[in-house]
C-alpha positions in Angstrom: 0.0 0.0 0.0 0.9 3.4 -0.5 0.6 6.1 2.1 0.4 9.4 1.7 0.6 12.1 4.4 1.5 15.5 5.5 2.7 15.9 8.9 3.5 18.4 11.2 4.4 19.5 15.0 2.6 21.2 16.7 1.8 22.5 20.1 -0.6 21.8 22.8 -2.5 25.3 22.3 -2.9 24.5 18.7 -4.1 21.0 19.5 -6.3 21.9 21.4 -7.8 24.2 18.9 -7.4 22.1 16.1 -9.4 19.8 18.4 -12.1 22.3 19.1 -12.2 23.5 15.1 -12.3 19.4 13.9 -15.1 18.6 16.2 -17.1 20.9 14.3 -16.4 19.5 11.3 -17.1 16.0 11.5 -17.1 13.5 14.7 -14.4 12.5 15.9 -12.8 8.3 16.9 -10.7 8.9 19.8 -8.6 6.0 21.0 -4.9 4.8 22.2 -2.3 3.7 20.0 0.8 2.0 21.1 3.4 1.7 18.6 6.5 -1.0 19.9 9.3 -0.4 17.8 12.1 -2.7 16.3 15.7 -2.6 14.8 18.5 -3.9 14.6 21.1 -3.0 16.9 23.0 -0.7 14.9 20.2 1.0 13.8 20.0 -0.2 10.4 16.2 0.2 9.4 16.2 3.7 11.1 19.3 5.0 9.2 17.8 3.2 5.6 14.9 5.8 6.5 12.3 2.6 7.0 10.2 1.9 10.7 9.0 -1.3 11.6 6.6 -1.2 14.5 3.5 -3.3 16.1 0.5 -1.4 16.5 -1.7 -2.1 19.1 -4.9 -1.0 18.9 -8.4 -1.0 20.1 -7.4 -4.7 21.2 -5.7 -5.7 17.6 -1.9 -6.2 17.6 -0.6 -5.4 13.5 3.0 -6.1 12.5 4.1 -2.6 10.2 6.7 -2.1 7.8 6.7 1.5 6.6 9.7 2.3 3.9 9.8 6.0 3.2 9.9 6.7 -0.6 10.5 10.2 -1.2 9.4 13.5 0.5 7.5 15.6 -2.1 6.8 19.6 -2.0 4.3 19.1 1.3 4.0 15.3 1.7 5.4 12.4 2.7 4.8 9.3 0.5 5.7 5.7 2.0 5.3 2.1 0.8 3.5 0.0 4.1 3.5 -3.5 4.3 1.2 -5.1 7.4 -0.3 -8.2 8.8 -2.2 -9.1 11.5 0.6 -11.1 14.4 -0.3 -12.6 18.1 1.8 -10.6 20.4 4.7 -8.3 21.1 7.9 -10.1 21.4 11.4 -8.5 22.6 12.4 -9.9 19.2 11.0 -10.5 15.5 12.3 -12.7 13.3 13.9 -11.9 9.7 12.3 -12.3 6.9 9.4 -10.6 8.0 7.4 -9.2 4.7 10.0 -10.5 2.1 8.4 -8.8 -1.0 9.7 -5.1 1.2 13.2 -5.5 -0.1 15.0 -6.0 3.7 18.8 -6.6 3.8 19.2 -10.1 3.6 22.2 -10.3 6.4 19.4 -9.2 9.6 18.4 -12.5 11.6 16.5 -10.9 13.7 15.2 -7.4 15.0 15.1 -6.1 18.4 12.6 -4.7 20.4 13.7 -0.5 20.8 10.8 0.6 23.1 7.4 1.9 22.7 5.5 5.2 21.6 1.8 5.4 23.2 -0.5 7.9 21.1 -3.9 9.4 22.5 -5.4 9.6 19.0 -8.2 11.5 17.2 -9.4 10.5 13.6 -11.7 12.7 11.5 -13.1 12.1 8.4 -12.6 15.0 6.2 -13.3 14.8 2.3 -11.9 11.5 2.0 -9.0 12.4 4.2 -8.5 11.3 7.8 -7.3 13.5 9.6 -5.4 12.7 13.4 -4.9 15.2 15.9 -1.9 13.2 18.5 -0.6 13.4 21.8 2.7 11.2 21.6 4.2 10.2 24.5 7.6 8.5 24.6 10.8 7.9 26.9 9.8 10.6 29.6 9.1 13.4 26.5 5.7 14.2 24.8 4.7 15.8 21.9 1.4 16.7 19.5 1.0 16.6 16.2 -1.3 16.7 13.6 -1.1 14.3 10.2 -3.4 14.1 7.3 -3.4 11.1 4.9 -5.2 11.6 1.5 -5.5 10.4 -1.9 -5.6 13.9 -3.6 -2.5 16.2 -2.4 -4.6 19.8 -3.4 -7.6 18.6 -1.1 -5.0 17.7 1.3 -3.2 20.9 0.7 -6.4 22.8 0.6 -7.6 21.6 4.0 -4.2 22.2 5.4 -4.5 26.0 4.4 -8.0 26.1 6.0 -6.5 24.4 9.5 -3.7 27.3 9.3 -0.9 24.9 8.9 1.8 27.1 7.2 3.4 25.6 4.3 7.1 25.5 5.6 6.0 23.6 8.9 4.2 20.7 6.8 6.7 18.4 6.9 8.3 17.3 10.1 10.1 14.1 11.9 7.9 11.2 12.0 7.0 9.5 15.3 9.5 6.5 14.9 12.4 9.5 14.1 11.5 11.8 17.6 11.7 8.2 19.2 15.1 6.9 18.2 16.2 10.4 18.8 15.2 10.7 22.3 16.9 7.1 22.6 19.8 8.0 21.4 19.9 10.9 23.2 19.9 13.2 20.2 16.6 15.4 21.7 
């Protein structure tokens, strides 16, 4: 699947208005996400610019491989790979999704830590549309994404949310995380 998003920090003020403005709009599916992340030791899936994570949510555990294609004007455009899997395990096996391309020489990832998300989805002209509160190795963080088909709805609903074109594109969750790990924060 491909995945299309803008992305962008923001603060708890503007959260909370974007909460407020959103709520008007349409209604909204509020729920917690943990994402557990894995890699190798050295790091090799975070500096290849691809995240693989379990999702838990709502009850339902999902294996994720996201491999970051290219970042366009706004956007962010990844390739995903999922499947459904049983638990979270301090270690996955390799190959995991071998159609994704994954060096070859990787027995196994490790488990990194975990990312829990207090999420909001809207449904917005085809779009959804999260409004998050990340929180992850004693830091936190908000943030609002929007994943679409068409990039000028997208940027159109953007303008109308008073996202400012420079500030579309930011670090994605998996990025703030190994930073803060690594003690690059």
């Amino acid at each position: 699947m491909l995945e299309q998003e803008i992305k962008t920090l923001i603060d708890q003020k503007t959260h909370q208005a974007l909460s407020a403005a959103l709520d008007e709009m349409s209604p909204a599916a509020r729920y917690l996400q943990i994402n557990y992340y894995y890699d190798t030791p050295d790091l090799l899936l975070y500096n290849t610019r691809r995240t693989l994570r379990i999702r838990q949510q709502t009850g339902a555990l999902t294996l994720e491989l996201k491999c970051s294609k290219r970042i366009e004007e706004h956007s962010r455009v990844s390739r995903e790979f999922s499947k459904s899997i049983a638990a979270v395990t301090k270690t996955l096996p390799a190959p995991l999704f071998p159609e994704a391309d994954l060096p070859e020489d990787v027995t196994e990832y490790l488990l990194q830590g975990q990312l829990a998300t207090l999420r909001q989805d809207y449904q917005i002209n085809g779009m959804t549309v999260s409004l998050d509160h990340n929180f992850y190795l004693g830091f936190e963080d908000w943030e609002l994404e929007i994943e679409y088909t068409d990039a000028n709805e997208a940027l159109l609903l953007a303008e109308r949310l008073i996202i400012e074109p420079d500030k579309m594109i930011s670090s994605g969750k998996y990025h703030r995380f190994i930073k803060a790990l690594t003690g690059g924060i």
